[in-house]
Structure formats: C-alpha cells, structure tokens
N, C-alpha and C positions, 0 to 999 in steps of 0.2 A: 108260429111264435113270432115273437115280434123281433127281427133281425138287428134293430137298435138299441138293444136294451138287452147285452147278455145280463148285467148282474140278477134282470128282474128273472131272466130264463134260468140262472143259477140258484134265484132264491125259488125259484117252482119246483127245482127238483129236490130241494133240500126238504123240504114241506114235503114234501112225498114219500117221505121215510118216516115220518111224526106217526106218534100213535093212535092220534085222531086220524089219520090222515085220509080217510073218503070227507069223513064233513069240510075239512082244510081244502081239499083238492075240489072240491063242491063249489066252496067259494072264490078259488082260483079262479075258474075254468069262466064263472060269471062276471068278475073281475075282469077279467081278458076281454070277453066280450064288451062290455059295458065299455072298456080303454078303446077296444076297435071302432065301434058304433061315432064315440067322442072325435077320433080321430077321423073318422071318413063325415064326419059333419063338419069338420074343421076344415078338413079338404087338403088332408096331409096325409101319404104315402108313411109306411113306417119304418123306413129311415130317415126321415126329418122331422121327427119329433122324438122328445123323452120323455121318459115320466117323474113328477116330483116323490122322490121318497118321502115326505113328510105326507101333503097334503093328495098326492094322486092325482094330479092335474095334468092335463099333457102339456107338456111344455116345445113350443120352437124355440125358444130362449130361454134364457138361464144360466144356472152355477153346475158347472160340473166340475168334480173333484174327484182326483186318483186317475185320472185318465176314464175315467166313465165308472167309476164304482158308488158313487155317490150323484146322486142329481137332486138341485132345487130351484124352485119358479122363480123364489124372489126371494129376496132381505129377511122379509118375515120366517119364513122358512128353514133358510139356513140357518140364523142365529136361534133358532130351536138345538142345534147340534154343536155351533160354535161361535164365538164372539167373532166382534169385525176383526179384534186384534191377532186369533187366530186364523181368520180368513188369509189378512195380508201377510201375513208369515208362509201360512201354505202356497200363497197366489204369484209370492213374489217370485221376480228372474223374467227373460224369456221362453225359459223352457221348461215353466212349469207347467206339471201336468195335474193342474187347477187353476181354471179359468172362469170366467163369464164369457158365452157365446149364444148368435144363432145360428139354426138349425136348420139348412134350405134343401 
C-alpha cells in the first residue's frame, strides 16, 4: 500500500464492505497499480508523493488539507471543494494544519 497516503488506504477498506464490492475492489486494486507505474516513472518513492483527490494525479506539490485527509495538485482543483475565501480561512495561522507544500 502506499505508506503516504493513509486516507486513500482508509477509503480502500471502506470500499470493501460496499455491496458491489468485488467489481469496486477490482477497480481499486487497478487503480493502485496504474498510481504505482505513474510514480516509479516519475521517479518518486512513495513517500514523496500524494495523490490529488479530485483529479488522481500524483502530486510532489500541492494543497493538503486536515493534516493529510484531503490532497489537491493545484487551484483548479481545490476550488472544486472550496472557495479561495475558504481556503485562507482553513490555511490561516502557523499552525495550521492546511497548507501548500512539497513533497521530497
């Protein structure tokens, strides 16, 4: 599994109680794969990369929000989920735990 990325290992097992869940876990399992392949062509180990919850792109940089429970690649992205006005509200302080970072 991909050691960087609990929420995505949280939402696999959640999906594995769904009542589809061979076709679901079908697609998972391909999913993964396909995330792995991107990343070892990218030429990133998988702790220095996330993945965008919107679009599935693997990201070294980006928004992470909640302390790692949300990830997006860019602007585009995130404001699918939240305005800018909400972003600088969540982002705001030193110690907030939602930021923009990379990922090394």
């Amino acid at each position: 599994m991909l050691a960087a990325n609990e929420a995505m290992v949280e939402r696999y097992y959640e999906l594995a109680y769904e009542p589809n869940k061979t076709k679901i876990m079908a697609l998972k399992v391909k999913l993964m794969k396909s995330i792995l392949i991107r990343a070892h062509e990218k030429g990133t180990s998988d702790d220095t990369y996330r993945i965008c919850d919107i679009c599935g792109d693997i990201m070294d940089q980006g928004y992470c929000v909640d302390n790692g429970m949300e990830y997006y690649c860019s602007e585009k992205c995130r404001r699918t989920v939240m305005t800018d006005e909400e972003w600088y509200e969540l982002s705001d302080g030193d110690n907030s735990d939602s930021y923009w970072t990379h990922w090394y």
